[in-house]
N, C-alpha and C positions, 0 to 999 in steps of 0.2 A: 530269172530272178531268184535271188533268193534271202531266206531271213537272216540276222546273225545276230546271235548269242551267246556261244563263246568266247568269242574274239571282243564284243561288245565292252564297253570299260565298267558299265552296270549288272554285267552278270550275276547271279545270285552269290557266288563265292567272293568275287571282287568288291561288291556292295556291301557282305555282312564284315569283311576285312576293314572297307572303306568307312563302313558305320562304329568299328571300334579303336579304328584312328582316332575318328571326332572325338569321340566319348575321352581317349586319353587326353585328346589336346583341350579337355573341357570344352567340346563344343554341345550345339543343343541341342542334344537326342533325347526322344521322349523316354530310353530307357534311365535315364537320369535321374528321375521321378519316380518314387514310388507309386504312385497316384498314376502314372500314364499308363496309355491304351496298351495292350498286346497286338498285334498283326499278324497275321499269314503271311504278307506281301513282307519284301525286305523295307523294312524302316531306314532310310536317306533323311530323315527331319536333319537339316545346319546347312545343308547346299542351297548353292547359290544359283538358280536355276530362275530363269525368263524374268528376271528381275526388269530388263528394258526391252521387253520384248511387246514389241507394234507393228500389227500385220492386216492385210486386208482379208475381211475375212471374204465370204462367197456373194453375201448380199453387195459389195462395195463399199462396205463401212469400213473403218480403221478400230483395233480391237487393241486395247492392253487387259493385262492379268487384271486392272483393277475393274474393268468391266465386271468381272466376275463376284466380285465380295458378298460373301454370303453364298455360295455354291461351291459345292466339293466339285472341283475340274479335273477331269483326265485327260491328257493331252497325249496323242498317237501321230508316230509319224508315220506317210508310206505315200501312195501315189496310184490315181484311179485306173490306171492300166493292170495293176499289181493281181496275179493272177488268182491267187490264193490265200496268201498271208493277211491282206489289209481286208478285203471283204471276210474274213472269217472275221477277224479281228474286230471290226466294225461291228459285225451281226453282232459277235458276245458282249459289246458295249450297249448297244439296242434291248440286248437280254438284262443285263444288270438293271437297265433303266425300268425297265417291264415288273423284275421282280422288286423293285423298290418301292411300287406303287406310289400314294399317293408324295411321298418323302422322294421320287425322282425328279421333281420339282425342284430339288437341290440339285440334281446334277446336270454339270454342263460339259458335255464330249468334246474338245478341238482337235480335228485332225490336220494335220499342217502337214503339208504335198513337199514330200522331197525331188520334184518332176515340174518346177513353172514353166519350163518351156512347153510341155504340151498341157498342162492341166488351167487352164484357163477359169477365170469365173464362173462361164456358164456352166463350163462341164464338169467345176467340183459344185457347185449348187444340184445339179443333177444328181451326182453322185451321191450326193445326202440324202434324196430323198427316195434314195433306197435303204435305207437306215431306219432313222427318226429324225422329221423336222424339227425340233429343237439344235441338233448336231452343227457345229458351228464347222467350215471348211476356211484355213487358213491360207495365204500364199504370199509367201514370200517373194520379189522378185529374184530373178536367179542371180544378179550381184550380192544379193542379201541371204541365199541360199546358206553359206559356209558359216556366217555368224552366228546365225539363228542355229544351227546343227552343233556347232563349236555351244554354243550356249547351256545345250543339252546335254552334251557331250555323247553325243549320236553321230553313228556311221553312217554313212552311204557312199556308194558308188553307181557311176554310170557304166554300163556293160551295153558294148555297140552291137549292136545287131548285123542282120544284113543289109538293109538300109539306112543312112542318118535315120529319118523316124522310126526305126525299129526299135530302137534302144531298148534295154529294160535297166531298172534301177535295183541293185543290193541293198539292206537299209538293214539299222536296228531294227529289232518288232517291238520292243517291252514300252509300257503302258507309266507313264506320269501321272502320280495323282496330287494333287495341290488340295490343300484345306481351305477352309473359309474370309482366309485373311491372305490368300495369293502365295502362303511358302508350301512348296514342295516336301511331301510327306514319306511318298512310298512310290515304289518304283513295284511294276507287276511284269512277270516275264509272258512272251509269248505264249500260248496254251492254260492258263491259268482259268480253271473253270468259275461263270460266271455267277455260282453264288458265294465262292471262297471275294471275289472281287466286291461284291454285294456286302458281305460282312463287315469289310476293313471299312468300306467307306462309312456303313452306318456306324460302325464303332468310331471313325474319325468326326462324324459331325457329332456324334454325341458327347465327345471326349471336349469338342467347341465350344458347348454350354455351358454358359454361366462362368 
């Protein structure tokens, strides 16, 4: 398995390219404003991102973005087999949450499984609570795989192994974060330490206010 970031359509280069596209075509980037936040992370504010997105999460509920209203989301793709990439990934999300203290109460992590053929209910519900119980596990069935990925505008690949279940999965790594009202804000790449992640977010719920 492995991660991918340059090849990725939201790489840091393509994204800050992507984000001064919007801005000519008058779309709505917070750099528009005087008044708006600064970020670390690449600022994507105008994309159109999980706008109809409804998935089950781990408990067996059925989730949309609007669940969320009123919490800063970061939405992570990858798959509980993934050997390295998604449990580091996941840890530094557990981190941010940690250093947020009592204001991580606003945040809500959805990791969506690019793997439903083997990542089942039980065993992304497991997988969470190697993390932190709050951490929402989504899954899409695998007819609904490519939409949901297409939606993001996220990579993956299946890489066969030496067994059918051997498989492993390629995927984007980088990290979606959504504001308080479900639109998509910033996009954070793989290895991004978690108090530069910690900062953007507090400065995006604060930028929320009022």
């Amino acid at each position: 398995m492995k991660y991918i970031t340059p090849a990725h359509p939201f790489n840091r280069r393509s994204a800050l390219a992507l984000s001064a596209a919007w801005l000519a075509a008058g779309g709505f980037l917070a750099g528009c404003s005087p008044q708006a936040p600064t970020f670390k992370s690449t600022d994507i504010t105008g994309a159109a991102f999980a706008q109809d997105l409804k998935l089950t999460d781990h408990t067996g509920q059925v989730r949309t973005m609007a669940d969320f209203r009123g919490k800063a989301v970061v939405v992570f793709f990858g798959f509980t087999q993934c050997p390295d990439v998604c449990p580091t990934s996941m840890t530094t999300l557990a981190e941010v949450k940690r250093l947020m203290g009592d204001q991580g109460k606003q945040l809500q992590v959805l990791f969506i499984t690019v793997d439903p053929e083997r990542d089942t209910l039980p065993l992304l519900k497991e997988y969470m609570a190697n993390f932190d119980p709050t951490f929402l596990a989504l899954r899409p069935e695998p007819v609904e795989l490519k939409a949901v990925a297409d939606s993001f505008k996220i990579y993956y690949r299946k890489v066969d192994g030496t067994t059918p279940t051997s498989y492993t999965m390629d995927h984007s790594a980088g990290k979606y974060v959504f504001d308080t009202e479900g639109r998509v804000r910033l996009f954070s790449s793989y290895g991004t330490e978690p108090g530069v992640i910690v900062e953007d977010i507090l400065t995006l719920l604060n930028s929320m206010k009022g």
